[in-house]
C-alpha positions in Angstrom: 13.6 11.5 -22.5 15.7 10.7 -19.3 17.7 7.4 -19.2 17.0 5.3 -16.5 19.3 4.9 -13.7 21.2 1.7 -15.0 21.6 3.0 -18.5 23.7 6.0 -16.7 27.4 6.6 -17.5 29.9 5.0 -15.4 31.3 8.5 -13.4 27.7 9.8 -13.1 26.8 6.5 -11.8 29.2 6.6 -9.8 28.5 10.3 -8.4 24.9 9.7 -7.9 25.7 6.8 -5.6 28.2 8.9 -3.4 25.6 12.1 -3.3 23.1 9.3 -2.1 26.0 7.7 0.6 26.6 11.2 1.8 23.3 12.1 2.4 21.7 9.1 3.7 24.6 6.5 5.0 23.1 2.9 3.8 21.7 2.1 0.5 18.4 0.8 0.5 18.9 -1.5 -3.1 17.8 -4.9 -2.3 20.0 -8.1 -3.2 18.6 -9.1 -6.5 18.3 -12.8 -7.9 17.7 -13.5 -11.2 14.4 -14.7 -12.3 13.1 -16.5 -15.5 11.8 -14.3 -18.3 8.6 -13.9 -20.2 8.3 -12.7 -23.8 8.3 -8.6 -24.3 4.8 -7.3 -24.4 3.7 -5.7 -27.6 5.0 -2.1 -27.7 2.0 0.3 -26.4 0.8 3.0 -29.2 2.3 6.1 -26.9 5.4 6.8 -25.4 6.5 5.9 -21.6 6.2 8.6 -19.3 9.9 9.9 -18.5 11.4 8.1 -15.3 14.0 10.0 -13.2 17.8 9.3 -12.5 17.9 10.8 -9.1 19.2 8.2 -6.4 17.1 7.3 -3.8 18.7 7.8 -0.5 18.5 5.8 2.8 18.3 5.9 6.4 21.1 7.8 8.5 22.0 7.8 12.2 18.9 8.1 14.5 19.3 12.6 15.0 19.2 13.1 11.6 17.5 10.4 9.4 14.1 12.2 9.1 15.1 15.7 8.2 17.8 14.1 5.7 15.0 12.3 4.5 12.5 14.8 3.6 15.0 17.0 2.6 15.9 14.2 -0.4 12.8 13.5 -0.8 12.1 17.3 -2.1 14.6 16.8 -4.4 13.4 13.5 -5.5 10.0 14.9 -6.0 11.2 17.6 -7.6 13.1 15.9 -10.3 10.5 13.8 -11.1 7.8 14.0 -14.0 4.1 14.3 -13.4 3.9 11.3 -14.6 6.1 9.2 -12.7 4.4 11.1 -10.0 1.3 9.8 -10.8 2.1 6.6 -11.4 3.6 6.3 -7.7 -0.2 6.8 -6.1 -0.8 3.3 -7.6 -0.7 -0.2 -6.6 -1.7 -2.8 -8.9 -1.9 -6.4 -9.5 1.0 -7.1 -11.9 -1.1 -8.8 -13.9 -2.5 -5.0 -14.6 1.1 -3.8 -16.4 2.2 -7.0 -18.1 -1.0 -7.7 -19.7 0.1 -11.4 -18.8 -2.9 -13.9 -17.7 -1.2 -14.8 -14.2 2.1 -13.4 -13.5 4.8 -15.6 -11.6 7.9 -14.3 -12.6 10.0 -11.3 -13.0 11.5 -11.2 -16.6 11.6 -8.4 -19.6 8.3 -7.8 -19.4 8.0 -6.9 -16.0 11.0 -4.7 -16.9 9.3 -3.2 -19.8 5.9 -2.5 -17.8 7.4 -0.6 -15.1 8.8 1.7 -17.6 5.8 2.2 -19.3 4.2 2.7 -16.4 6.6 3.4 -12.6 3.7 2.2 -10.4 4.6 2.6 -6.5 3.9 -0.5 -5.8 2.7 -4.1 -6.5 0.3 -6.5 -4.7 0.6 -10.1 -4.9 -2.6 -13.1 -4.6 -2.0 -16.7 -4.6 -2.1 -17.2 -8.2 0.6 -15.3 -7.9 2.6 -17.0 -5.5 3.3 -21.0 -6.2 6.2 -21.6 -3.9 9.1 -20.2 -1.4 11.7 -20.3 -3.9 9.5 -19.0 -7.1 8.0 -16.1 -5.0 11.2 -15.2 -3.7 13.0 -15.0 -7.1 9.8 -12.9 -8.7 9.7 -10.5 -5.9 13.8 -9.9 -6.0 14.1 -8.9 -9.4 10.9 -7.1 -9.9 12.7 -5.1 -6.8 16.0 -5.0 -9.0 13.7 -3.8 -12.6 11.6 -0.9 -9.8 15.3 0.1 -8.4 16.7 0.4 -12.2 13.6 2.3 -13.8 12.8 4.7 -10.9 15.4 5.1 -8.4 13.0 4.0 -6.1 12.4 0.6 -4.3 8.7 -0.7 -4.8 6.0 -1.3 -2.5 5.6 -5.1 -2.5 2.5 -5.8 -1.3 0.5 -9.3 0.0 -2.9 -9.4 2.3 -1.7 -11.9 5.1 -3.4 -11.6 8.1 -3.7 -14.9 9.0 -6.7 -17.3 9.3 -9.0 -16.7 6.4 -6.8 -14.1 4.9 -3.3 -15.5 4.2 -2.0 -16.4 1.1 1.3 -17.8 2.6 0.6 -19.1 5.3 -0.6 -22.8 5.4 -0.3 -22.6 1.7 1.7 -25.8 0.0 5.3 -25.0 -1.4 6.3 -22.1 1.6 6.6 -24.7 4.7 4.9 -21.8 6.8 2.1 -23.0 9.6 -1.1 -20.8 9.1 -1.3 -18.3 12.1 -4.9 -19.0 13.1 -7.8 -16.2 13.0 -7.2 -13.0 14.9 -10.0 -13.9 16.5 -8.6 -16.4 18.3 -5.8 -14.1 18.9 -7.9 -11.7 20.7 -9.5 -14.1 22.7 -6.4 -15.0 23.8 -6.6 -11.6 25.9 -2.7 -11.7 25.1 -0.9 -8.7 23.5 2.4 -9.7 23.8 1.2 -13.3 21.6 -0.4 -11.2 19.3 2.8 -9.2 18.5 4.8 -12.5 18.4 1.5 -13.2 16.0 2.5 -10.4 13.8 6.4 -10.7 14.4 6.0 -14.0 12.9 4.4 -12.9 9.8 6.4 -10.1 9.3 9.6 -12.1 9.4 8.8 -14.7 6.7 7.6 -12.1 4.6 10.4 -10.2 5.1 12.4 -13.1 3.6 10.2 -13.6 0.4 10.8 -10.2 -0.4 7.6 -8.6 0.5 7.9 -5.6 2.4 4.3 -4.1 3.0 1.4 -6.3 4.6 -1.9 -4.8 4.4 -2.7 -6.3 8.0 -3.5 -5.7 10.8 -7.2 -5.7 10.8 -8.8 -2.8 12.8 -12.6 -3.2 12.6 -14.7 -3.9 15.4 -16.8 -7.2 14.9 -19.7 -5.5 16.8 -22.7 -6.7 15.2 -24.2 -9.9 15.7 -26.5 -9.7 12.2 -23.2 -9.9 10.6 -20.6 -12.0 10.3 -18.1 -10.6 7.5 -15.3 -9.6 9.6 -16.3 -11.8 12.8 -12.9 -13.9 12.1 -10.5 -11.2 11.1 -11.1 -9.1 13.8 -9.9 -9.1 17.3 -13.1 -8.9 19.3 -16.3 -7.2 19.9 -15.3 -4.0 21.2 -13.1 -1.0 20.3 -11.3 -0.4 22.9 -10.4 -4.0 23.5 -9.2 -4.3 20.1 -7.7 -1.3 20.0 -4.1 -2.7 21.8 -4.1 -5.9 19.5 -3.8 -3.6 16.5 -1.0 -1.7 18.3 0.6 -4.7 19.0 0.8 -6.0 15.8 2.1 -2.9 14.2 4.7 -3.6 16.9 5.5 -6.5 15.7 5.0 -5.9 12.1 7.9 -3.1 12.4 10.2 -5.1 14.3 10.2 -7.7 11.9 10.9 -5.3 8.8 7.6 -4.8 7.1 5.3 -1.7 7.1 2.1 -2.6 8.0 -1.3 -1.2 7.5 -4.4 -0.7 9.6 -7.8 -1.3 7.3 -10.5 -0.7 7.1 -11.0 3.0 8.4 -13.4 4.2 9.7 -14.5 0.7 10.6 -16.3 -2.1 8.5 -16.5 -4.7 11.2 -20.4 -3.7 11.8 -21.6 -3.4 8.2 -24.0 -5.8 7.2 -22.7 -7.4 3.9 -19.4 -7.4 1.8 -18.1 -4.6 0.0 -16.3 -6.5 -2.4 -19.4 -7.1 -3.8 -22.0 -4.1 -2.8 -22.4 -1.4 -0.8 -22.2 -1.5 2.6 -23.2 1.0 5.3 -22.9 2.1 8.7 -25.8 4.2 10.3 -24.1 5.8 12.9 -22.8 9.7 13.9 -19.1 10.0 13.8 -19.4 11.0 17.9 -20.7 7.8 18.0 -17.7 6.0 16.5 -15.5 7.9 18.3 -16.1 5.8 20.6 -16.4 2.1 19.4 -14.9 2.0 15.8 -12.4 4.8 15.7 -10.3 3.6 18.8 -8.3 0.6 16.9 -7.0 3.4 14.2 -6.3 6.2 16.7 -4.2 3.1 18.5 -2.5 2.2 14.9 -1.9 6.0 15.0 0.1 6.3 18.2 2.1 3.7 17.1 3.1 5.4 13.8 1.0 2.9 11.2 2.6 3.9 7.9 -0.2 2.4 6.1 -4.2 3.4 7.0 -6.5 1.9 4.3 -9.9 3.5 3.7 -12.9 1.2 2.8 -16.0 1.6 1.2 -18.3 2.2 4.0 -21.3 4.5 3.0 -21.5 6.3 6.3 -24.9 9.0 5.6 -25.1 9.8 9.3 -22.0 10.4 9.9 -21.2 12.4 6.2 -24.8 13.5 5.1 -24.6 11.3 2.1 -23.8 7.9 1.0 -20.4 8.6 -0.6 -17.9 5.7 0.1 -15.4 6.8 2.6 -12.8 5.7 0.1 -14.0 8.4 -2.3 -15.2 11.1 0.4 -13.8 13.5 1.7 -15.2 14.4 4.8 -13.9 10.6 6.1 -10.6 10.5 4.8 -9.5 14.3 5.3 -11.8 15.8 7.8 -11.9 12.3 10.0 -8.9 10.6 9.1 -6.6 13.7 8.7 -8.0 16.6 10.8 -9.6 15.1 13.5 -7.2 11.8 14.2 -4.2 13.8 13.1 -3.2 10.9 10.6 0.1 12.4 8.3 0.8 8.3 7.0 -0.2 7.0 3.8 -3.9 6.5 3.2 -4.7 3.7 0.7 -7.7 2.9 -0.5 -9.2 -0.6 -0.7 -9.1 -2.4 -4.0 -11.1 0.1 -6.5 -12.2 -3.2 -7.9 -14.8 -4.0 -5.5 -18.2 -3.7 -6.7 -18.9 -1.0 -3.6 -17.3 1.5 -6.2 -18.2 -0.1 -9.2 -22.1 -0.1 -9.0 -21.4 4.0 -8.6 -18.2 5.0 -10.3 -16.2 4.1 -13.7 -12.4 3.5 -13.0 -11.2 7.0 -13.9 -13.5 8.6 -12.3 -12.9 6.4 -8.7 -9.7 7.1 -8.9 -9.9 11.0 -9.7 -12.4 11.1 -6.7 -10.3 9.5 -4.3 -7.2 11.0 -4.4 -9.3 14.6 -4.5 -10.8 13.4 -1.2 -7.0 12.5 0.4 -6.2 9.7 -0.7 -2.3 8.8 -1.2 -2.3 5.7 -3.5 -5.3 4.1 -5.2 -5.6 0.4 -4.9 -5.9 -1.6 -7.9 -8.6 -0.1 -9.7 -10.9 -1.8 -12.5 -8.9 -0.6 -15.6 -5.7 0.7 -14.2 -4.6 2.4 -17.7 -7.9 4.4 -17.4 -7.2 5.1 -13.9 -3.4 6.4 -14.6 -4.9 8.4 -18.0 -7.9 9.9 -16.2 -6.1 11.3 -12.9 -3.0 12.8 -15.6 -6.0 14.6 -17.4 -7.3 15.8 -13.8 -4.5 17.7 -13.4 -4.5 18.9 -17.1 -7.3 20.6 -16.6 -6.5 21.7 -13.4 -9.4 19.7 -11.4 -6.3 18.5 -9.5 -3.5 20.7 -8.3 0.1 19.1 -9.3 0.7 20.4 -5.5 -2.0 18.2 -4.3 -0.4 15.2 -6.4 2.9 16.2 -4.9 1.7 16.1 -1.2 1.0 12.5 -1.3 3.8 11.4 -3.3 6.7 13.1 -0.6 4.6 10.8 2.0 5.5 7.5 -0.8 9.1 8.6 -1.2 9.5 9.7 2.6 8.3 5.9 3.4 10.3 4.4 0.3 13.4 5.7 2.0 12.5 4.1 5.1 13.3 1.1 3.7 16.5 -0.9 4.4 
């Protein structure tokens, strides 16, 4: 098996760092603090998947960043094993790799379950997060363990959107005034306050360590029989909330964090929550074209690096009920071919009883990334996940060039990073 990075030699350690300074100028390794440990979880019955050595490179001057970029990133990819690759198309809840109750620290055992299993990324709730100072210190060296075992900085991940969403803000122990719904931001009929909205929350995220927000919210509150999404949104109508959700990428960006527009193709006008049913839309895809697709062809323009799939049932647009997270005439020949998206598409959380009630873990997962998907959301059983979309490409269901399409998009955003 291959050493991780930190366990290198001194000269090679020292190579690999001036073959990633020469390609890329900047290092994107965070400042790590240290952070209070936890006992080692029991060692698991099989061996950790092999985790490469190669260097992650960063950002150069503005001509030649993205071709140096992906050319690393082939070579990153490359060097990696299938299952490191795999374990990149997954964010989890931590609490999903440490097998601890509520996780809210970094220690050994974070250490030893991202070499067990190299996720891409991590999201955080408020159980999670108990103060400025705590949150900070957990998200800091879990960046330092990511950086160590893969190479590769981690997606660190919180849902802050403000209002009814925002576990942050207006939260005891971070001394961070709550935003206010994004309703009220839209109302406002200000773009420029809503990208001062956005700018805001990027900035104090930025400074807990987090550096992925799945916000802004792109659905269209157009039904008055339901009121799921009637705060989150930005209004009533897609084309006027179509330059809020550009705005707050704006913003989002400036400040440091790579945002994420959810929930394509557009939950605001489902009847019902998804988290715990299924939820439908009954309309053509001509017909959201145009109402419920502008706010993600905005996001688009503006280069979202993040478009998150939900788990609309849409049988007049698709000829079924498949959930777009899981189908693949939403998320490849709607998201992909006809908006031209070439970002990361995540799904919602796979733990949502919209997949659930129709799909065990393995098999969600397996169906969404054959539909297009880049990363899969923290799924009901993640070890099941992880196992069942390895044996998809054992048996060839899945291509390992399919699996490698989506992971240059997760390393070509990684080294984006600073």
């Amino acid at each position: 098996m291959r050493r991780i990075a930190s366990t290198l030699s001194t000269p090679r350690r020292v190579l690999a760092l001036v073959c990633a300074a020469m390609a890329l100028a900047s290092a994107c390794l965070l400042t790590a603090c240290g952070a209070s440990s936890t006992p080692v979880e029991t060692a698991s019955e099989s061996e950790p998947p092999q985790v490469s050595d190669t260097p992650l490179p960063s950002s150069s001057s503005p001509t030649d960043a993205a071709s140096s970029a992906t050319s690393e990133a082939d070579a990153i990819v490359a060097d990696m094993t299938l299952e490191e690759k795999v374990a990149q198309m997954f964010i989890v809840k931590p609490e999903d790799i440490t097998g601890v109750d509520t996780v809210v620290q970094a220690g050994e055992q974070t250490r030893a379950a991202l070499e067990r299993y190299p996720v891409g990324g991590i999201i955080y709730f408020g159980t999670n997060l108990e103060n400025a100072d705590q949150t900070r210190a957990m998200l800091t060296a879990t960046q330092e363990f990511s950086h160590e075992v893969t190479g590769l900085p981690a997606f660190l991940c919180v849902d802050e959107e403000g209002g009814t969403v925002s576990r942050i803000g207006g939260t005891e122990g971070f001394g961070v005034e709550n935003v206010g719904d994004m309703s009220a931001v839209g109302a406002s009929g200000d773009t420029t306050y809503a990208k001062e909205v956005a700018a805001n929350i990027g900035t104090y995220l930025t400074e807990l360590g987090f550096n992925v927000d799945f916000a802004p919210d792109a659905d269209v509150a157009n039904n008055p029989n339901s009121d799921t999404m009637t705060l989150r949104s930005f209004g009533t109508v897609g084309s006027e909330v179509a330059p809020f959700v550009k705005a707050q990428i704006e913003g989002f960006t400036e400040a440091g964090i790579l945002s994420c527009a959810k929930h394509f193709p557009g939950i605001g006008g489902a009847e019902g929550d998804s988290h715990e049913v299924s939820i439908y839309s009954h309309k053509t895809i001509d017909e959201m074209a145009q109402d419920e697709l502008l706010p993600f062809e905005a996001a688009i323009e503006e280069d979202v690096p993040f478009v998150m799939v939900g788990h609309l049932s849409t049988p007049e647009a698709t000829g079924d009920d498949t959930p777009a997270s899981v189908n693949p005439a939403i998320v490849t020949g709607v998201l992909r071919d006809r908006l031209g998206y070439d970002g990361i598409v995540v799904t919602d959380s796979m733990g949502m009883g919209a997949v659930n009630e129709r799909y065990e873990a393995g098999e969600a997962a397996v169906l969404a990334i054959e539909a297009g998907v880049d990363i899969v959301l923290t799924p009901a059983d993640f070890p099941t996940a992880y196992q069942s979309v390895l044996d998809a490409v054992a048996s060839g269901r899945i291509s390992e060039d399919r699996i490698n399409e989506s992971v240059m998009r997760i390393v070509e955003a990684k080294a984006r990073l600073a």
